[in-house]
Every structure is written in C-alpha cells, then in structure tokens.
N, C-alpha and C positions, 0 to 999 in steps of 0.2 A: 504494500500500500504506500503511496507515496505522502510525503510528509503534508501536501496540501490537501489531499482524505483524510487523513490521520486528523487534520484543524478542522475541518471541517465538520467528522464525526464529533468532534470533541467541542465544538460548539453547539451544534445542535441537541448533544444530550444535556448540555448546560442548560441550553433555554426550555427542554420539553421536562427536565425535571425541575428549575427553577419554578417553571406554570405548576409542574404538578404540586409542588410545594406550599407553593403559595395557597392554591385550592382548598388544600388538606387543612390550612392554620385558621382559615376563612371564617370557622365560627371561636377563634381563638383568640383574646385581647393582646396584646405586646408588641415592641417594637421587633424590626426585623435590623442583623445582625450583618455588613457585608467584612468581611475580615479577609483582606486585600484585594486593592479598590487598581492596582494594576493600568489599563490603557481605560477602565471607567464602564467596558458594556456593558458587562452583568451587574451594574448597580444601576445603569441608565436601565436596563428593564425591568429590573426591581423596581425603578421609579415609576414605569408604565404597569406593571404587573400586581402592584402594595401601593395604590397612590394616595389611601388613609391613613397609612401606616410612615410613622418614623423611621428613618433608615439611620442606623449612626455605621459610621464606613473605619477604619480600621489598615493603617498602613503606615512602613516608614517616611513614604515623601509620597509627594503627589505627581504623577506623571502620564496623570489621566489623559484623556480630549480635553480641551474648553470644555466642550458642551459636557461632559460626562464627570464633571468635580462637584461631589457636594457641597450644600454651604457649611460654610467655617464654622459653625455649632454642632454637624452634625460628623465632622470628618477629624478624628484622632489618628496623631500623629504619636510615633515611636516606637520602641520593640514591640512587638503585638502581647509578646508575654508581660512587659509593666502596664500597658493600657486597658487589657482584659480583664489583667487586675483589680485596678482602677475602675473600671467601668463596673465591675460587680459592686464594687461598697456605694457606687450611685446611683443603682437601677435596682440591684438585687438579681431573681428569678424571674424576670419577666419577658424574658423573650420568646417570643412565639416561632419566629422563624431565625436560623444562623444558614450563611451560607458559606464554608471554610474554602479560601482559594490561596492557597500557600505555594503550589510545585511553583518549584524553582529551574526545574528541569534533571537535577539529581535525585532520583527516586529515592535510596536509603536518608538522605538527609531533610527530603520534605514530607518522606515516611515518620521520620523522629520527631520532625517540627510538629507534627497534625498529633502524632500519640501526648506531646506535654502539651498540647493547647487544650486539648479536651478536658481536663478537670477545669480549666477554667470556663471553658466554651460550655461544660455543664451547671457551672456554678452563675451562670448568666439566663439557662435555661429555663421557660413555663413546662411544667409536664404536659407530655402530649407535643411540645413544641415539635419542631424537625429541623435538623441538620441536616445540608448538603455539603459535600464533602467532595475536592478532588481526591482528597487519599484516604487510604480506610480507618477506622477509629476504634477502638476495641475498648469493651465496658463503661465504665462513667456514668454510665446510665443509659447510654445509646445502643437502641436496637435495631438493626438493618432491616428496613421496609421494602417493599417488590419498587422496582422501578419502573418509570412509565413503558408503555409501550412501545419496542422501536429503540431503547436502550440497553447497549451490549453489557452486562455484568463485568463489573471493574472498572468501563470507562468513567463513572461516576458514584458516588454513592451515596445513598439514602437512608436517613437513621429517623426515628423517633423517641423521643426522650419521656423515660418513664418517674424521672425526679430521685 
C-alpha cells in the first residue's frame, strides 16, 4: 500500500470514528478533550461535529492552519503530561468525549507516551465517556468498543470509560 493509502485510510477512520464518537456521548454532558491539536483537522471537525460542546485542545506549540487554532482559553500549551494534570484539578471527571493523537511516527515511543497519558486521560474522564485513541490503551478504566463500520482493527481505537 502506498504511503498516500496508508493517509488516506488513516484519515478516514479518524473522521468515521470521531462521528461515531461523538454520536455515542450525545446524551452525555462534558467537555470534549483534543490532546494534540497537530496541523488542526480533527479538532476543526470536532468543531463541526460537538458544536455545543467545549473543546479544550492540548499540545506543545501551535502549528495548526489559521483556520484550525483554537481560541486562547481553550488551547493549553506544554508537556501534555503537566497540562492533563493540571487540567484535572480544574475540571475534574467531566469529560465526555477524549480524543488521544500522540504518534509521532515511532511506534514503541508513542506506544509509551499513550500507556502514561491514560491514568491521566482517565482521571479527566465522565463514565460512559469515550476515548479515541491513535495507539492502544490498556486498563484505567478503558474498554475497547467495536469500531465503526468500514474500520480496519488497529488503524484506530475505541475505548469506553467505565470510571
């Protein structure tokens, strides 16, 4: 498969499980979680897909689009592991939806990065919330759900959070 299938699979499963995500949180109150915010799409369609919903975005530096930078209240800046922190003693468990975008493009080290974010990324969570995950997330409270239709198993992955 050539690397521009390769993106192209791997955007599309981003945007048919992000919709599905979203769907599933719909009768669920909380803010929705983007934890790196990267060139800006998948938070520009969280903005079209959660448009009642709060987004706080989550990354080192901003290197979105224009069009795709959140506003300045809602976009935290710094290690994702002080700011997650942080962001739980402010909000608590109230997150309905997270959506974890970490790959760096070395697998074992954005495999590492995603296993220490989840206690946090759980300690931000509503029960019931859901996680989307480029990499896989093992216990915390997260339980791997089916993925949408049309989504190859491991291109993305889907948790729900039981608290």
């Amino acid at each position: 498969m050539s690397r521009l299938d390769s993106a192209i699979r791997r955007l599309n499963a981003q945007k048919l499980t992000l919709e599905a995500a979203v769907a599933s949180v719909a009768g669920l109150k909380g803010p929705v979680l983007e934890i790196g915010l990267g060139n800006g799409r998948t938070y520009d369609h969280l903005r079209e897909t959660a448009p009642d919903r709060d987004i706080w975005v989550f990354d080192r530096q901003v290197a979105a689009h224009p069009d795709c930078i959140p506003p300045e209240d809602r976009m935290i800046l710094g290690d994702v592991r002080e700011t997650l922190a942080d962001m739980a003693r402010r909000i608590g468990g109230e997150t309905a939806l997270a959506h974890l975008d970490i790959g760096t493009g070395e697998k074992a080290s954005s495999m590492a990065l995603a296993e220490s974010l989840a206690p946090l990324i759980a300690a931000l969570m509503r029960p019931g919330g859901v996680l989307v995950s480029d990499q896989p997330v093992t216990g915390q409270g997260f339980a791997p759900i089916a993925l949408p239709e049309g989504v190859a198993e491991g291109r993305i992955h889907l948790y729900r959070f039981s608290g």
